[in-house]
N, C-alpha and C positions, 0 to 999 in steps of 0.2 A: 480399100479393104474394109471389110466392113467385121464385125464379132459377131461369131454366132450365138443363138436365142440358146439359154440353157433349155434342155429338157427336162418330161416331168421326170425321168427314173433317174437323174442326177439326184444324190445326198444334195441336201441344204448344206451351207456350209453353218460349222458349230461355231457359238461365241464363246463358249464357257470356260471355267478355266481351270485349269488340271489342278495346279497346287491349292492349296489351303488357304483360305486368306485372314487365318490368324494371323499374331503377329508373332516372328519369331526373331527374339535380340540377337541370334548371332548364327545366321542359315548355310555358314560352311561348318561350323560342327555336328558330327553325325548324332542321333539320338540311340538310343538302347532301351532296351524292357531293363526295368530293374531284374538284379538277380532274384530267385526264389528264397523264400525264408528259411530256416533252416526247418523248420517245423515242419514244409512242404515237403523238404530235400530228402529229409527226414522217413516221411510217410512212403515217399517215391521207393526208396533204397528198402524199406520194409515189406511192401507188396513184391518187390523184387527176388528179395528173399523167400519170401513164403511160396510164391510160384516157382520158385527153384528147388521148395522143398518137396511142393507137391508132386513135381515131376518125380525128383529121386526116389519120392514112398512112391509114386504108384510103378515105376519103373520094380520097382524090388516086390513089390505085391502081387505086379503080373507075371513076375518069368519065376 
């Protein structure tokens, strides 16, 4: 039995390597984004508001 010749429309096979190769001191603990500042949190909850208010003035402007 002999192995057949790969062809040309066969993928090459990859060598690379998926993870990172930093070094990480303890790779079964998960990582996380830090939380947002409050300052962020802050700005987020206040554009929220304003677009809630603009709705309600122009709801009441238009009818």
């Amino acid at each position: 039995m002999s192995t057949p010749e790969p062809t040309t429309h066969d993928p090459e096979p990859t060598t690379h390597d998926p993870e990172p190769t930093t070094h990480d001191p303890d790779p079964e603990q998960p990582r996380y984004e830090p939380p947002p500042s409050v300052g962020k949190l802050a700005l987020w909850v206040l554009l929220f508001v304003v677009a809630a208010v603009v709705v309600v003035l122009g709801g009441v402007y238009f009818t």
